[in-house]
C-alpha positions as CSV (number, residue, x, y, z in Angstrom):
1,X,117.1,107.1,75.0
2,X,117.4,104.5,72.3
3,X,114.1,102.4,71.3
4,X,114.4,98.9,72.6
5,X,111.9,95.8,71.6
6,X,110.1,94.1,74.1
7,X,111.6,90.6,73.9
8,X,114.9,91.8,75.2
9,X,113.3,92.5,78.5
10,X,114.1,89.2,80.6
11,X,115.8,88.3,83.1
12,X,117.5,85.5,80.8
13,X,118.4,88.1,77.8
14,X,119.6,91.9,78.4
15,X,121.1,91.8,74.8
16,X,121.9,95.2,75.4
17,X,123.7,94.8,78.5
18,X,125.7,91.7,78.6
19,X,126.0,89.2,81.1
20,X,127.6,91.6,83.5
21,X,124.2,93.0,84.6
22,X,122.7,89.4,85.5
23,X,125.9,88.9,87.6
24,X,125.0,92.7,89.4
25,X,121.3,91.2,89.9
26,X,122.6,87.9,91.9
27,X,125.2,89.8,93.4
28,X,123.9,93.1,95.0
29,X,120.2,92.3,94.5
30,X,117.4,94.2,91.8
31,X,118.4,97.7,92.4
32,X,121.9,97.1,90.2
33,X,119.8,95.8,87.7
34,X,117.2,98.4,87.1
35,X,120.1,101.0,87.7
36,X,122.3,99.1,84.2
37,X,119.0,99.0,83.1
38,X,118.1,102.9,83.0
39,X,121.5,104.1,82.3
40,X,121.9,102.1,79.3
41,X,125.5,100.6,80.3
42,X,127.1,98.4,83.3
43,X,129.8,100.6,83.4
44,X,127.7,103.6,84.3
45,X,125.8,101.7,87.0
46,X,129.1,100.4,88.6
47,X,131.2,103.9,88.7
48,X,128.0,106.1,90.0
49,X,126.2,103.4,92.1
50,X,122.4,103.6,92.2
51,X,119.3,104.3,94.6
52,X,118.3,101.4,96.9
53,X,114.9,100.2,97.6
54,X,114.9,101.6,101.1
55,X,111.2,102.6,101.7
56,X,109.3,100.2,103.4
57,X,105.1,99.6,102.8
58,X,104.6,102.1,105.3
59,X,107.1,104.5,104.9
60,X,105.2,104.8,101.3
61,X,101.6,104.5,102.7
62,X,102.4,107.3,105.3
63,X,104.3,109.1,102.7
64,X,100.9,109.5,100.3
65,X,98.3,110.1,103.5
66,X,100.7,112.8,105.3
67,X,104.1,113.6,103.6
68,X,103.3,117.0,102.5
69,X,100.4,118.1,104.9
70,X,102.3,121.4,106.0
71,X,101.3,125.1,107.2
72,X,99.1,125.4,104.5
73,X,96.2,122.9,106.1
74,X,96.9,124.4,109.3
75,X,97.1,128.3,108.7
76,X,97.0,129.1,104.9
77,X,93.5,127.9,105.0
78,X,92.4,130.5,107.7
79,X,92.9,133.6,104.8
80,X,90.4,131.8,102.5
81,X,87.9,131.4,105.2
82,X,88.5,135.2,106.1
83,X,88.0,136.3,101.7
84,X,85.5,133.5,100.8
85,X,83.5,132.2,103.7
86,X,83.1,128.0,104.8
87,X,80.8,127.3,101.9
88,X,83.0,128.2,98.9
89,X,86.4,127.2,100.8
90,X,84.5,123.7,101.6
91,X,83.6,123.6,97.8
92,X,87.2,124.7,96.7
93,X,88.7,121.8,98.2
94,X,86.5,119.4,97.2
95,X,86.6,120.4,93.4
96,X,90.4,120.9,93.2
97,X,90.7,117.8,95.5
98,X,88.6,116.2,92.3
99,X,91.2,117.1,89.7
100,X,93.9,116.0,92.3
101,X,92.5,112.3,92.5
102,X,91.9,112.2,89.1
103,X,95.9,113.6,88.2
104,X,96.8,110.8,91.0
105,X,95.4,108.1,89.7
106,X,97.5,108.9,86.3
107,X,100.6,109.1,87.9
108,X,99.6,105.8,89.9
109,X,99.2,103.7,87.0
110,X,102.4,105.4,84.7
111,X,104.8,104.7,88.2
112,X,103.4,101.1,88.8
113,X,104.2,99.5,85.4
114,X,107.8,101.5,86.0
115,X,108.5,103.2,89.1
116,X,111.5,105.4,88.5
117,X,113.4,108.0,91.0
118,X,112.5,111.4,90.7
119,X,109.7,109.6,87.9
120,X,107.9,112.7,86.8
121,X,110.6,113.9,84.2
122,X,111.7,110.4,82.8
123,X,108.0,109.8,81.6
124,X,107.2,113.4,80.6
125,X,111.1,112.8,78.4
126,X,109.7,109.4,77.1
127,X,106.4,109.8,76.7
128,X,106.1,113.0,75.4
129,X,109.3,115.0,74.5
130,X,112.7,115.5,75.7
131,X,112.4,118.8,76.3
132,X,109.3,118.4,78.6
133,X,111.2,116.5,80.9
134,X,114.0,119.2,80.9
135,X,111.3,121.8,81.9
136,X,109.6,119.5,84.2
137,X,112.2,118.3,86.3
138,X,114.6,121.7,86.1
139,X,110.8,123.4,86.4
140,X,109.9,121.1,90.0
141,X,113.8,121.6,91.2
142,X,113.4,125.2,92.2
143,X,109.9,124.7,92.9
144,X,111.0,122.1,96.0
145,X,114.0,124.0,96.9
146,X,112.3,127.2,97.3
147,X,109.3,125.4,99.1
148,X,112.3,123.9,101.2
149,X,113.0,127.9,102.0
150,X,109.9,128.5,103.0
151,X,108.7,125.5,105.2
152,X,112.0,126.0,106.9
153,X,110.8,130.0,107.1
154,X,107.5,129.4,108.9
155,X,109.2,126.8,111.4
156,X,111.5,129.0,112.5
157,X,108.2,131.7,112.5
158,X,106.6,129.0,114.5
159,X,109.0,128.9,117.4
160,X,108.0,132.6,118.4
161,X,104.6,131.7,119.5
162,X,106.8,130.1,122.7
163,X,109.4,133.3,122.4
164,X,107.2,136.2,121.7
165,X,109.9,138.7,122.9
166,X,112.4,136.9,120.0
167,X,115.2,136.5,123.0
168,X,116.8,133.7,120.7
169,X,117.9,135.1,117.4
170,X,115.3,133.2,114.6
171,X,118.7,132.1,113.2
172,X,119.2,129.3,115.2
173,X,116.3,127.7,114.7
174,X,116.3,127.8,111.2
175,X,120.4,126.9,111.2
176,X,118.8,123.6,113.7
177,X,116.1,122.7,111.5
178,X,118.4,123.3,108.2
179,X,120.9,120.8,109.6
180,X,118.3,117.9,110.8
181,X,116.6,118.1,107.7
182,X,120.1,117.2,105.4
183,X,121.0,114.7,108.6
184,X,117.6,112.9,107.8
185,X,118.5,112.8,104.0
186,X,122.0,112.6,103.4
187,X,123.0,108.9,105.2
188,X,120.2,106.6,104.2
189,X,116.3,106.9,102.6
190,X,115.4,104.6,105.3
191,X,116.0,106.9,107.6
192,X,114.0,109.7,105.7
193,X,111.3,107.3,105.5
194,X,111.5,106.2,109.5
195,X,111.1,110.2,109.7
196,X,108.2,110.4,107.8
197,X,106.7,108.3,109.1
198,X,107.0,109.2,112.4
199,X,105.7,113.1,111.3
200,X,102.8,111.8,109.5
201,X,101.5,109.5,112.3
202,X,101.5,112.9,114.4
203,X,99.7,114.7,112.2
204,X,97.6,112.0,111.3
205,X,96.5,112.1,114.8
206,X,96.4,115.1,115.2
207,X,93.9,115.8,112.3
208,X,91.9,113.1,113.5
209,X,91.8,114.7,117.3
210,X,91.1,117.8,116.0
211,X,87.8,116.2,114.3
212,X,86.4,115.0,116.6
213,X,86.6,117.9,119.1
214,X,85.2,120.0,116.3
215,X,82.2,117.8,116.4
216,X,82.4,118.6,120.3
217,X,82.3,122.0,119.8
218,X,79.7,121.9,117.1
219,X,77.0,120.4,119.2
220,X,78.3,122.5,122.5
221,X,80.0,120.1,124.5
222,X,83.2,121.9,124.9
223,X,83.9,124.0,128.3
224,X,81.7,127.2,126.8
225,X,78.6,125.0,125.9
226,X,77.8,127.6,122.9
227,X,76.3,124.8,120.4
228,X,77.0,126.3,117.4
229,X,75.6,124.2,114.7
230,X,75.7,125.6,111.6
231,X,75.9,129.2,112.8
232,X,78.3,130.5,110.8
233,X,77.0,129.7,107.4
234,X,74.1,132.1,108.2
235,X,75.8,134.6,110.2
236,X,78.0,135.9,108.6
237,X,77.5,133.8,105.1
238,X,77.8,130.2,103.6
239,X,79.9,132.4,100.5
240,X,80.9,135.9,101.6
241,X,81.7,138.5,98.0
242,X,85.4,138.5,97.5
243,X,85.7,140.9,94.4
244,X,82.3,142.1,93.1
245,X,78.9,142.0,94.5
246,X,76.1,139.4,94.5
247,X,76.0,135.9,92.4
248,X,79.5,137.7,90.6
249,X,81.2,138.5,94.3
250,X,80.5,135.2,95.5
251,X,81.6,133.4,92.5
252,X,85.3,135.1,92.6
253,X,85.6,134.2,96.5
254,X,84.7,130.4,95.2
255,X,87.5,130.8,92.6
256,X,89.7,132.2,95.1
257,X,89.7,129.5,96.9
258,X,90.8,127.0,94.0
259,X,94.3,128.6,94.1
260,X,94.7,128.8,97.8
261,X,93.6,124.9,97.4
262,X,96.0,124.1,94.9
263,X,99.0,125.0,97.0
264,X,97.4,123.5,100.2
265,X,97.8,119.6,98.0
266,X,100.8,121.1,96.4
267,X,103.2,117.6,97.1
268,X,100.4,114.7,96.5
269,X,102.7,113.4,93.7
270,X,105.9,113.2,96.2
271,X,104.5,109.2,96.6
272,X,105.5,108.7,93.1
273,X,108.3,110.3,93.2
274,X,109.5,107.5,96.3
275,X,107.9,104.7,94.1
276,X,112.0,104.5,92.7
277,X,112.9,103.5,96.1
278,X,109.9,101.8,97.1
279,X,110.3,97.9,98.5
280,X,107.8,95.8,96.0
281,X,106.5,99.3,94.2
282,X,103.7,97.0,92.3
283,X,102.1,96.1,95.4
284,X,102.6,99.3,97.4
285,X,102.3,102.2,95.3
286,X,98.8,100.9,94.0
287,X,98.1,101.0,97.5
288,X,98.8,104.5,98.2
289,X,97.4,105.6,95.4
290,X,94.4,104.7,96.3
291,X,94.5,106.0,99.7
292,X,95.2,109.5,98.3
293,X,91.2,109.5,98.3
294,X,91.2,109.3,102.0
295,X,93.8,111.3,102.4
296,X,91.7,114.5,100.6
297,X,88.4,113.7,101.9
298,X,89.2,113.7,105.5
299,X,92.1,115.6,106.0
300,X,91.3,118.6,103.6
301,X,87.5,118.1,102.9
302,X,86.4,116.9,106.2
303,X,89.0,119.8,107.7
304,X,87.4,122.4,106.0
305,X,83.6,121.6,107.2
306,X,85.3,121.2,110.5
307,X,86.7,124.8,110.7
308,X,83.5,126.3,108.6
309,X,81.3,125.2,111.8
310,X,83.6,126.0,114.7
311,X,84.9,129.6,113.4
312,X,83.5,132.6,112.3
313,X,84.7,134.0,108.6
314,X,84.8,137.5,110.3
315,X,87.3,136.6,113.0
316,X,89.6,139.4,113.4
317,X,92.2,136.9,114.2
318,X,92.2,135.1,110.9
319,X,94.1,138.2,109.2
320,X,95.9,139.3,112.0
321,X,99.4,140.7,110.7
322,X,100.5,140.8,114.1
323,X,99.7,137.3,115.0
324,X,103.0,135.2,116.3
325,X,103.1,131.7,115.6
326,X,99.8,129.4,115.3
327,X,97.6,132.5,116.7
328,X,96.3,133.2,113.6
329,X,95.1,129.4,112.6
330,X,91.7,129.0,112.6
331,X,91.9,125.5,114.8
332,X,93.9,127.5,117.5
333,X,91.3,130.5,117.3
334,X,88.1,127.6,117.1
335,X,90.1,126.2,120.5
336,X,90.7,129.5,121.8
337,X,86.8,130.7,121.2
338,X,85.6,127.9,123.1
339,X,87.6,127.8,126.1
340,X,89.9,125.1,125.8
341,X,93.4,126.2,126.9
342,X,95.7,123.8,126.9
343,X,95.4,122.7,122.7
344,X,96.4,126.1,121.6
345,X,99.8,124.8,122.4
346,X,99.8,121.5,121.0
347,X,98.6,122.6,117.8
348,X,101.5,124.9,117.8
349,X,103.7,122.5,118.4
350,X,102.0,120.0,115.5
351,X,102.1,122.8,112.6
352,X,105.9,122.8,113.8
353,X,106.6,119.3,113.0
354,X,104.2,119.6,110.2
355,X,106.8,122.6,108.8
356,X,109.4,120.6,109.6
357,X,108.0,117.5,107.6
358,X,107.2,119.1,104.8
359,X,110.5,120.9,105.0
360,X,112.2,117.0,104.9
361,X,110.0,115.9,102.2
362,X,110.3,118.8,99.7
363,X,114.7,118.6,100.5
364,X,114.2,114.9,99.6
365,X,112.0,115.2,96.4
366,X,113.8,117.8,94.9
367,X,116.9,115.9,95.2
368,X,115.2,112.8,93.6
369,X,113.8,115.4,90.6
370,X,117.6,116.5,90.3
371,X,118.8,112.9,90.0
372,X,116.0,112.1,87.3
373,X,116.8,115.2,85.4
374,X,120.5,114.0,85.5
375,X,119.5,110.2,84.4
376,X,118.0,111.8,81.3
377,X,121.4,113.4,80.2
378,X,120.0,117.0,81.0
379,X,122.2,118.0,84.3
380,X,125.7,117.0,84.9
381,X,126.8,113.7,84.8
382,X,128.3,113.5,88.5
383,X,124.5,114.4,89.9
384,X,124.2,110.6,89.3
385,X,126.8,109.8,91.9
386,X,125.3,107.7,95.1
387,X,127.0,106.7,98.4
388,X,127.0,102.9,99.5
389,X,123.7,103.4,101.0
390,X,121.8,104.4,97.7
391,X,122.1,108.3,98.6
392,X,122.3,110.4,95.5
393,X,124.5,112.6,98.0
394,X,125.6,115.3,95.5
395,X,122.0,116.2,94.3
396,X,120.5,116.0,97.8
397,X,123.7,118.4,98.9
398,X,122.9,120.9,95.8
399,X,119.0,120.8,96.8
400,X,119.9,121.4,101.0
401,X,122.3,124.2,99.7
402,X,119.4,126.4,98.4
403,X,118.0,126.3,101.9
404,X,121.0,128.9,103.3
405,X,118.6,131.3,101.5
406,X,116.4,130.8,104.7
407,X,118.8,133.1,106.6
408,X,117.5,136.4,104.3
409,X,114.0,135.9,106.6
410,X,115.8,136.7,109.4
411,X,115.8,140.5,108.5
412,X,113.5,142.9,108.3
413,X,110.8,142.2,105.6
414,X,112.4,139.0,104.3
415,X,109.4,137.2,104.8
416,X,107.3,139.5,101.8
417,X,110.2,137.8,99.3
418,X,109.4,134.3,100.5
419,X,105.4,134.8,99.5
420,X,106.3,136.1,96.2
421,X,108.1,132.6,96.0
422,X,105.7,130.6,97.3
423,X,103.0,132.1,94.6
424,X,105.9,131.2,91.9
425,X,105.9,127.7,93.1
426,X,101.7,127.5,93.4
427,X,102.0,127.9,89.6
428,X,105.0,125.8,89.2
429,X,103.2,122.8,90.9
430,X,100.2,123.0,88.6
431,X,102.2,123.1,85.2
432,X,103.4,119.6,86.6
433,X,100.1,118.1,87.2
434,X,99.4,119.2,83.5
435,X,102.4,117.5,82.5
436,X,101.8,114.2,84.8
437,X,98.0,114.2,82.8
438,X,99.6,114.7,79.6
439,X,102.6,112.3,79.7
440,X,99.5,110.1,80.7
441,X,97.9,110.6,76.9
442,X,101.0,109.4,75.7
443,X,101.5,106.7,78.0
444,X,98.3,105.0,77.3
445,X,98.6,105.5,73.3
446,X,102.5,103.8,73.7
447,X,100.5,101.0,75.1
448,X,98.0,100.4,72.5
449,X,100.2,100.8,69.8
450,X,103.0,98.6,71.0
451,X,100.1,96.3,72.0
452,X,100.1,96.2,75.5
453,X,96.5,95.0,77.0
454,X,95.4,97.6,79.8
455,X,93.5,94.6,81.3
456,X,96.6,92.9,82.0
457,X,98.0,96.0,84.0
458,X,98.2,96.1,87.8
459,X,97.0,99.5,88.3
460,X,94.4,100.8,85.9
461,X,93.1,105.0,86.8
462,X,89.9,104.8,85.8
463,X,87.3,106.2,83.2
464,X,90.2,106.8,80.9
465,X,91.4,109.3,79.0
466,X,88.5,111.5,80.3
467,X,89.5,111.8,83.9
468,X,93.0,112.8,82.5
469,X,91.6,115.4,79.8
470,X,89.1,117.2,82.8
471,X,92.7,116.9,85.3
472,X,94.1,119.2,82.1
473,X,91.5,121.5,82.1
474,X,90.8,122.6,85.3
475,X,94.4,123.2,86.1
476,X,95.1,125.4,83.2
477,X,92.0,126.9,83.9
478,X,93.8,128.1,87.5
479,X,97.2,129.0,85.7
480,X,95.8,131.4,83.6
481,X,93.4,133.0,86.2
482,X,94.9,132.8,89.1
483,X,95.8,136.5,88.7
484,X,92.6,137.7,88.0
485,X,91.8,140.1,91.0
486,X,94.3,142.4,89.6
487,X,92.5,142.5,86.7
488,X,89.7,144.5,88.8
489,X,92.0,147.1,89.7
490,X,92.1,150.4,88.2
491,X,94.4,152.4,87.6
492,X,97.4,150.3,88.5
493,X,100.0,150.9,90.5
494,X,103.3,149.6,92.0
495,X,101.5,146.9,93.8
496,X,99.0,145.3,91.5
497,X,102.1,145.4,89.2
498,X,104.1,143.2,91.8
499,X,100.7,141.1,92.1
500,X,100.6,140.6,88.4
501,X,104.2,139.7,87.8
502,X,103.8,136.9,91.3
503,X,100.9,135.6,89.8
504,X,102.0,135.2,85.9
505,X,105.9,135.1,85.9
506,X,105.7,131.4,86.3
507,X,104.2,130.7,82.8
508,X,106.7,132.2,80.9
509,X,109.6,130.8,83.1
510,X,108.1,127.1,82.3
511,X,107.7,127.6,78.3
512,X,111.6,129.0,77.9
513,X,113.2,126.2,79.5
514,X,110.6,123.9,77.6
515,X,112.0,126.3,74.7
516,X,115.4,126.2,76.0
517,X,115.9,122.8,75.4
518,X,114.1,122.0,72.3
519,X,116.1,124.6,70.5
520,X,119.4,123.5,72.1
521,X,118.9,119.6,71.3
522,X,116.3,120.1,68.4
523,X,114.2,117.4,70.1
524,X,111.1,116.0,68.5
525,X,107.5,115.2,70.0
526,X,107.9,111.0,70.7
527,X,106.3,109.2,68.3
528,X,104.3,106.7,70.5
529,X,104.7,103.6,68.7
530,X,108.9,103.7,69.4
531,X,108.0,105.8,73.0
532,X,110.4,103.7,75.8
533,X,107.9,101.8,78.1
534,X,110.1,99.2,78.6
535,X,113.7,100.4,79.5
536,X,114.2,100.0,83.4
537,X,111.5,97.2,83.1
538,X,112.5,93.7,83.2
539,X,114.6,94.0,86.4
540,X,111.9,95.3,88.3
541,X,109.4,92.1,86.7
542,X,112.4,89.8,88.0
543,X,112.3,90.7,91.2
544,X,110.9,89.1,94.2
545,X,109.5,90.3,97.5
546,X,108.8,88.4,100.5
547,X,104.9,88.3,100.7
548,X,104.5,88.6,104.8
549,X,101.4,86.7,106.0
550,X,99.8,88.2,108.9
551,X,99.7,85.4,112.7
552,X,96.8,87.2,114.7
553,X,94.2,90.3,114.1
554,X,96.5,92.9,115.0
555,X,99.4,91.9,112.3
556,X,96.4,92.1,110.1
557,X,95.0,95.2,111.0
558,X,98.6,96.8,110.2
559,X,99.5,95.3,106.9
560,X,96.1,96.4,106.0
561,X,96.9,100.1,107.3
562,X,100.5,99.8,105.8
C-alpha cells in the first residue's frame, strides 16, 4: 500500500480520494468511508460494498470475556490435571495467561488507533512486511477453519452423553449445528453478535455457578459432606512427574501444561479481530481489552484452583477412553463424586453450547482473516464482495465450506485425524501471538518516527516494549518445545514419529508461505518511518457515536458491564 502523509487525513481533504468519498460518508454513514479509505479507490468501495459496524458495546464486551471459552476449559483441562497434578496446571495457566495479557494489551492499543476487519494481517503487512501478513492471515485461515472442524466434532461428540446407544446417526447433528452456525453468519454480524452474546452470558454463568459450588464442596457443604480442603495437593501431589523423576519429572508436567494452556486461550485475539465492525471501536475495544484480565483470572485461573480442590489427579475418569460426552470433565466427575445428580446434565448441556460457540466464533473470524488477507491484494479480488448487510458472504461461505470435513468423524477413527489438527492449529495460534508482539515493535517505532506522541493515544499497553519482547519469548519458547516428550523416547517408532511430525509440522508450514510470498512479490521488511499508520484513519476520527447517558442505577450498572 502506497505511503500517504498525515495531513491528508481529514474529513475536509481525502486528496487521494476525491470528493466522491465525502459524499459516501453523508450518504451511507462512516463505514463507506473507512471502506474508500482502505481500498485505496471509490470505485472499489462502491462495486464490492464493505463491512458495517454491526457489533454493539456488548456484543464486543461479551465477545472478549466468553467468545472462545470452548471444550477445552471444560474437558481438555481434565488430561493436564490427570499428567501434571493441580499445582503445575494452576501455575500453567497463570504464566501463559501472563504472556496472553501482555500479547492483548498489544493488539489492544495497534486495533484502537485503527481497528480493521480481520486486523491481524493488515498490521503484520504494514507494520512489518508484506509477506508476514500473507503468512499470517493465510497461516490463521486454516487454523479457524479446521478449529471450526473440530468444535463442530466434539458437539456432535457431545450429544451422545444423552444417546449413549448412538440411535441417531452423529451426522445429523453435526449437518444441524453446520447449518445454524452459517445461518448465524451469513445474513447479518448483528446477528452473530446477538448470538454471542447470548452463548457467552451462559457460560458466563455457568462458570460463575460452577465456582461457587466448588467452594461448597471444598469446605463439605455439598450432599456427601466430605470437606475436602486442600486434599488433593497432598494426596496424590501439588505437581505429580510427567516425564522423568523428581525436581526434572515435575518440571516437564509444569511445562506440559503451558501447551495444553496455550490452546485452552487459543481465540483471545478474536475481539480484535470484531474491532472492524465494532460501533465506536475507540471507546469499546479499550474496554474489552482490559477485561481480558478478568476474563483469565477467573475463568481459567480461578477454574483451575477450583477443579485442583474438588478432584483428584488420579481419577480414573479423567483419561477414560470410553467416556461419552461430558463424563470425562473434571466438573462433571467433581459433581458426580460429591453426590449432586442433577448438574452432570447441565454441564453437558453448557460444554454443548460452549462447542457450539466457539464453533460460530471461529466460522466468523476466519472469514474476517479471509477478507483482510483479500484487502491486502493477497487472495482473490471477489473475497472482498459484501451483501447489503455488510456480510463478506463469499469468504464466510469459503470458511463454512471447510466444515463438510466434519462428516469424516463420523467413521470409524475419524476423530484421531481431528487431534492431529487440533495440535497443528495449537502451534498455528502461537506463531500469531508472536506476530501480533512483533507487528507491535514496529507499530510503536512508526509512531516515534513519524512523530506521533504515545501520550496522546487512547489505549496505551503498558511497560512498553518489554511486556511485548517477554510475550515473544515465552511463546517461541512453547513452539519449539512443545514436542519435547518425544524427545525422551528411545528407539523411535511409528508413533513418536506421528508425535513429532503433529507437534513440529506447523513451523515449517508458517516459514514457506512467509517464504512463498517474499520470493513471489520480492517484498522488503517496512521501513518504519514510511510504515502506513494512517490509511483507513481519518474516517474512523470523523465519526461520531451517540454517547448514551445512563436514567437510574440499573442503566448504570449495564453500561458499566457492557
Amino acid at each position: 500500500m502506497a505511503d500517504f502523509e498525515k495531513n491528508q487525513y481529514t474529513l475536509d481533504g481525502f486528496d487521494h480520494q476525491g470528493d466522491g468519498v465525502k459524499d459516501i460518508v453523508a450518504q451511507k454513514g462512516v463505514a463507506a468511508g473507512e471502506a474508500a479509505d482502505v481500498y485505496g479507490d471509490i470505485q472499489t468501495a462502491e462495486e464490492f460494498g464493505y463491512v458495517e459496524r454491526g457489533l454493539k458495546s456488548r456484543h464486543i464486551q461479551f465477545i472478549a470475556l466468553g467468545g472462545t471459552i470452548g471444550t477445552g476449559l471444560f474437558l481438555g483441562i481434565g488430561t493436564a490435571f490427570a499428567h501434571a497434578g493441580p499445582l503445575s496446571v494452576l501455575l500453567g495457566y497463570t504464566i501463559t495467561g501472563v504472556a496472553v495479557f501482555g500479547m492483548m494489551q498489544c493488539l489492544g492499543e495497534m486495533s484502537t488507533w485503527l481497528p480493521l476487519p480481520g486486523a491481524i494481517p493488515q498490521y503484520c503487512a504494514r507494520y512489518v512486511d508484506p509477506a508476514l501478513g500473507f503468512a499470517v492471515g493465510w497461516n490463521n485461515w486454516y487454523q479457524c477453519a479446521i478449529t471450526l472442524c473440530a468444535e463442530i466434532s466434539a458437539a456432535a461428540v457431545l450429544v451422545s452423553f444423552w444417546d449413549q446407544n448412538e440411535k441417531v446417526n452423529p451426522a445429523v447433528w453435526i449437518a444441524i449445528i453446520i447449518i445454524l452456525i452459517v445461518c448465524l453468519n451469513i445474513f447479518a454480524v448483528s446477528i452473530y453478535g446477538e448470538a454471542e452474546f447470548i452463548f457467552a452470558s451462559i457460560k458466563i454463568i455457568t462458570i460463575l455457578g460452577l465456582l461457587i459450588v466448588s467452594v461448597v464442596i471444598f469446605f463439605g457443604g455439598a450432599p456427601d459432606h466430605d470437606r475436602r480442603g486442600f486434599r488433593y495437593w497432598k494426596h496424590p501431589g501439588a505437581m505429580k512427574e510427567y516425564v522423568g523423576t523428581g525436581n526434572t519429572g515435575r518440571f516437564t508436567g509444569l511445562w506440559s501444561t503451558l501447551v495444553n494452556a496455550a490452546f485452552s486461550y487459543g481465540g483471545a485475539e478474536m475481539v480484535a479481530v470484531a474491532a472492524g465492525e465494532a460501533a465506536n471501536p475507540r471507546k469499546n475495544i479499550p474496554k474489552a481489552i482490559r477485561r481480558v484480565f478478568w476474563r483469565i483470572l477467573f475463568f481459567y485461573v480461578l477454574g483451575s484452583l477450583a477443579i485442583g480442590v474438588t478432584v483428584s489427579s488420579n481419577d480414573p475418569q479423567l483419561t477414560n477412553d470410553n467416556a461419552k460426552g461430558a463424563q470425562s470433565s473434571p466438573w462433571v466427575i467433581a459433581m458426580q463424586n460429591a453426590s449432586i445428580p442433577v448438574l452432570p446434565n447441565i454441564i453437558n448441556a453448557v460444554i454443548l453450547t460452549s462447542a457450539a460457540s466457539s464453533g460460530n466464533a471461529y466460522l466468523y473470524t476466519g472469514s474476517r482473516y479471509l477478507f483482510g488477507v483479500a484487502q491486502n491484494g493477497q487472495a482473490p479480488r471477489f473475497l472482498l464482495k459484501c451483501s447489503k448487510a455488510g456480510v463478506p458472504y463469499w469468504c464466510v461461505a469459503i470458511t463454512a465450506s471447510i466444515s463438510l470435513l466434519t462428516f469424516m468423524s463420523v467413521s470409524t477413527g475419524a476423530n484421531s485425524v481431528f487431534l492431529w489438527f487440533q495440535n497443528l492449529t495449537t502451534i498455528a495460534q502461537l506463531f500469531t501471538w508472536c506476530c501480533i508482539c512483533i507487528a507491535y515493535i514496529k507499530f510503536r517505532k512508526a509512531l516515534q518516527m513519524q512523530g506521533v506522541d504515545r501520550n496522546t493515544l487512547i489505549f496505551r499497553s503498558p511497560w512498553q516494549p518489554y511486556t511485548a519482547w517477554a510475550s515473544i519469548v515465552f511463546f517461541g519458547l512453547i513452539i519449539v518445545f512443545n514436542g519435547f516428550k518425544v524427545f525422551t523416547t528411545t528407539p523411535w517408532g511409528s508413533s513418536q514419529l506421528t508425535d513429532f511430525f503433529t507437534a513440529y509440522v506447523g513451523i515449517p508450514i508458517f516459514f514457506l508461505l512467509y517464504g512463498f510470498w517474499k520470493i513471489f512479490k520480492r517484498t522488503k521488511v517496512v521501513d518504519s518511518a514510511h510504515a502506513d499508520i494512517w490509511s483507513g484513519k481519518a474516517a474512523l476520527d470523523a465519526a461520531h457515536w451517540e454517547e448514551q447517558i445512563p436514567k437510574n442505577f440499573l442503566q448504570k450498572f449495564w453500561y458499566w458491564l457492557c
